[in-house]
C-alpha positions in Angstrom: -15.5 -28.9 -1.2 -12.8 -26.6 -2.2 -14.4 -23.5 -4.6 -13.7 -24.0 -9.0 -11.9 -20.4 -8.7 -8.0 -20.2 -9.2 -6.1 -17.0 -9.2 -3.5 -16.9 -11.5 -0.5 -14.0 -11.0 2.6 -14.0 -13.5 5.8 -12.0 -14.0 9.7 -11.8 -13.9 9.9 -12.2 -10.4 13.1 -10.5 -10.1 13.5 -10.7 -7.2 9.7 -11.1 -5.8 8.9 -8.7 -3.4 6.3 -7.6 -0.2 4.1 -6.0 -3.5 3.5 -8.6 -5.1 3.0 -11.0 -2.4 0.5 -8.5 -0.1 -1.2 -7.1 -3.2 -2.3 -10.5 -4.4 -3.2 -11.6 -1.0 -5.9 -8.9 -0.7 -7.3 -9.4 -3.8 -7.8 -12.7 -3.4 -9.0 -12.5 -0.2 -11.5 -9.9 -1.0 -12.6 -12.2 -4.2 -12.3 -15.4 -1.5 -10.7 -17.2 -3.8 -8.5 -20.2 -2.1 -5.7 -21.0 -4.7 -3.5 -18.4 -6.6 -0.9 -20.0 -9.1 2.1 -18.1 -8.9 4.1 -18.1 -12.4 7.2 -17.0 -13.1 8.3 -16.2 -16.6 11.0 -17.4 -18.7 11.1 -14.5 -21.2 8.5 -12.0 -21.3 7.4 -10.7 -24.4 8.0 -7.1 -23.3 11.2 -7.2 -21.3 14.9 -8.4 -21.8 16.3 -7.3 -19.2 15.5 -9.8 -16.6 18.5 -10.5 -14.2 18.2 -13.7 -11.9 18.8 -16.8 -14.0 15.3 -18.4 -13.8 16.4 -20.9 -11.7 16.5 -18.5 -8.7 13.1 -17.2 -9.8 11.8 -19.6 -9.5 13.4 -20.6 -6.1 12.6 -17.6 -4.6 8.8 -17.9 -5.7 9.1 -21.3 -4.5 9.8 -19.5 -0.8 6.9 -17.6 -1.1 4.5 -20.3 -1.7 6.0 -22.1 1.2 5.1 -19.3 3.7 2.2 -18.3 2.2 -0.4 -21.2 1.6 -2.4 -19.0 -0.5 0.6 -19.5 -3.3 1.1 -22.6 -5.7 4.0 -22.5 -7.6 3.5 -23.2 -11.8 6.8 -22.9 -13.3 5.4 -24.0 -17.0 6.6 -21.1 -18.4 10.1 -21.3 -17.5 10.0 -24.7 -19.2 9.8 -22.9 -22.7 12.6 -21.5 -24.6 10.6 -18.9 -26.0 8.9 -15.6 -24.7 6.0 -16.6 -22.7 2.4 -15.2 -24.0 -0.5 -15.1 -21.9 -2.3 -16.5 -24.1 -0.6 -20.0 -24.2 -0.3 -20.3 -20.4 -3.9 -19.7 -20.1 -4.5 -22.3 -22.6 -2.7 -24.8 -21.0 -3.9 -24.2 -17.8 -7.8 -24.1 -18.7 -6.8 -27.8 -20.3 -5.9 -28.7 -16.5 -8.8 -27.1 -15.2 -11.5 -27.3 -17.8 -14.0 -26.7 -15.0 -12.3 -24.1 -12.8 -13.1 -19.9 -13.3 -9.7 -18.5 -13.7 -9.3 -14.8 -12.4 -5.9 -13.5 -13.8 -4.5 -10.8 -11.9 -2.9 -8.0 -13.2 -1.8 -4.4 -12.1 -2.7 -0.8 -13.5 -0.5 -0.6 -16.1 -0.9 -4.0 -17.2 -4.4 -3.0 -18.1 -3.4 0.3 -20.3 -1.5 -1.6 -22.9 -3.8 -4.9 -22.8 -5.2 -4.2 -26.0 -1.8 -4.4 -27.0 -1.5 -7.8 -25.9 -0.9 -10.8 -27.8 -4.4 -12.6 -28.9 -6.0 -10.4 -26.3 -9.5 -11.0 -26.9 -8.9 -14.8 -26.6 -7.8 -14.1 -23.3 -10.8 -12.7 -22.0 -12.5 -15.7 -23.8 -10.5 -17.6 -21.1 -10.6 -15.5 -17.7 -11.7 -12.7 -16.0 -9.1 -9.6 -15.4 -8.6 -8.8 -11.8 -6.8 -5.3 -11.9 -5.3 -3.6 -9.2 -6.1 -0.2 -9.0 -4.1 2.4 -6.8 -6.4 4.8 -4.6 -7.8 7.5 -5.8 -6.1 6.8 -9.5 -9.0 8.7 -12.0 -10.2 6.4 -14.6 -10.9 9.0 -16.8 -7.4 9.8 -17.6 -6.4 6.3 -19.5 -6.3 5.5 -22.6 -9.0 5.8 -25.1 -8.6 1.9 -26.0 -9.0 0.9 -22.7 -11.7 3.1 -21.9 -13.7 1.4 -24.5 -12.1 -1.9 -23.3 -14.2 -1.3 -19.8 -17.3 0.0 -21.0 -17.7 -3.7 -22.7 -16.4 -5.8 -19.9 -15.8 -4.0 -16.9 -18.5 -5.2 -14.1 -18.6 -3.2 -10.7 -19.2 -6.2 -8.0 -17.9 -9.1 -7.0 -21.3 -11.2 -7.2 -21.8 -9.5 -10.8 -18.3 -10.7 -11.8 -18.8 -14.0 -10.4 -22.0 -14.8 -12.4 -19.9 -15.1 -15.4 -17.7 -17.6 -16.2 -15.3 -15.3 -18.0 -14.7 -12.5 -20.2 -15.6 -9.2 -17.4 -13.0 -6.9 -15.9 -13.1 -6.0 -12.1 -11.4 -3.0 -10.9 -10.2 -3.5 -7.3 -8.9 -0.1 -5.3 -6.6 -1.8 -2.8 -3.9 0.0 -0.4 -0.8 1.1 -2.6 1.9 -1.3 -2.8 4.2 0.7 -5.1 7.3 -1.2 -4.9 9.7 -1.7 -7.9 12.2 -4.7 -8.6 14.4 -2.0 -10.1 14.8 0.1 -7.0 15.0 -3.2 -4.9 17.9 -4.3 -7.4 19.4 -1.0 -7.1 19.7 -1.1 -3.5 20.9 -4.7 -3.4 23.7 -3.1 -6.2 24.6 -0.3 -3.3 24.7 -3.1 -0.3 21.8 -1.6 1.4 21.2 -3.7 4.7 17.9 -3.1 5.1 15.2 -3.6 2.6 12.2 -3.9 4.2 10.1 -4.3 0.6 11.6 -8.0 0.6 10.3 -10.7 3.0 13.1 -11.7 5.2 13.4 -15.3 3.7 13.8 -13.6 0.4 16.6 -11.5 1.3 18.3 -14.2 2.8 18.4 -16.1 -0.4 19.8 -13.0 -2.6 22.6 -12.7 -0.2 22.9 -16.4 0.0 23.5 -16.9 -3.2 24.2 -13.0 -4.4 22.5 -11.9 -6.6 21.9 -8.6 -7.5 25.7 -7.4 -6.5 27.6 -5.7 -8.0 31.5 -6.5 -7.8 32.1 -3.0 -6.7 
């Protein structure tokens, strides 16, 4: 019988990339959690300056979840014509899974403006926060706010975090898989012919379908 746990990893997705992909795999491999729903976003609250339509977003996570069985792909919030807060997917996806622990995963800097977020305490009222922390990062140099954020929910193993159904915050020091969209973009721009920070399937479809290029 298949664990109540479900990973859930958003973002623009533009375009995907080996860091997200690798960095999501470890974590939930070293949470052994089975099923991670992979969500691209139709227009997030804090960017406008996403480039693919979402239709290739979408495609292109589609790919991933394809080659990596780990993956299943959630497109609900492309289906909204309005900027996608957390706190409604998770909603809506605790409504499908009223018995199920979500774990949401986010990265570093995700977690520094959390208590910025919309309705953020409802969120951890829904999940648990799964952050990816780069080595060696020192925890004492963030943010007041979120220093007082982890003294009340941050729990320091994985049987500790999993005796709750929701509402702690794991820190998990992983290998560092600081790759940007923007410099992957940029070098799609100059016609770079080798990007090794895309899988292979991925970069086939930008050049398939060119994206990214720029007429020059």
């Amino acid at each position: 019988m298949k664990k109540r746990e479900i990973g859930i990893f958003g973002g623009t997705f533009d375009p995907i990339h080996n860091g997200h992909i690798h960095s999501v795999i470890a974590t939930a491999n070293h949470l052994a959690i089975e099923e991670v729903l992979l969500l691209p976003a139709h227009i997030p609250p804090h960017k406008n300056n996403v480039i693919a339509d979402s239709k290739h977003r979408l495609a292109m996570a589609k790919l991933v979840c394809q080659h990596h069985p780990l993956f299943t792909c959630d497109d609900r919030e492309l289906q909204r014509n309005r900027p996608s807060y957390t706190i409604d997917t998770l909603n809506e996806i605790k409504a499908t899974y009223p018995l199920h622990t979500l774990y949401l995963f986010i990265g570093m800097d995700s977690l520094l403006s959390f208590t910025r977020w919309h309705r953020w305490q409802d969120i951890l009222t829904h999940c648990h926060i799964v952050v990816s922390r780069r080595p060696n990062y020192c925890i004492n140099q963030i943010n007041d706010e979120t220093q007082e954020l982890l003294v009340k929910h941050q729990v320091k193993t994985v049987a500790t975090l999993k005796s709750h159904r929701a509402g702690k915050i794991y820190l998990y020091d992983q290998t560092n898989f600081a790759i940007s969209s923007t410099n992957i973009r940029d070098q799609l721009n100059e016609k770079a012919n080798r990007l090794s920070d895309l899988p292979s399937y991925i970069t086939h479809y930008i050049k398939e379908h060119q994206l990214y290029y720029s007429n020059k």
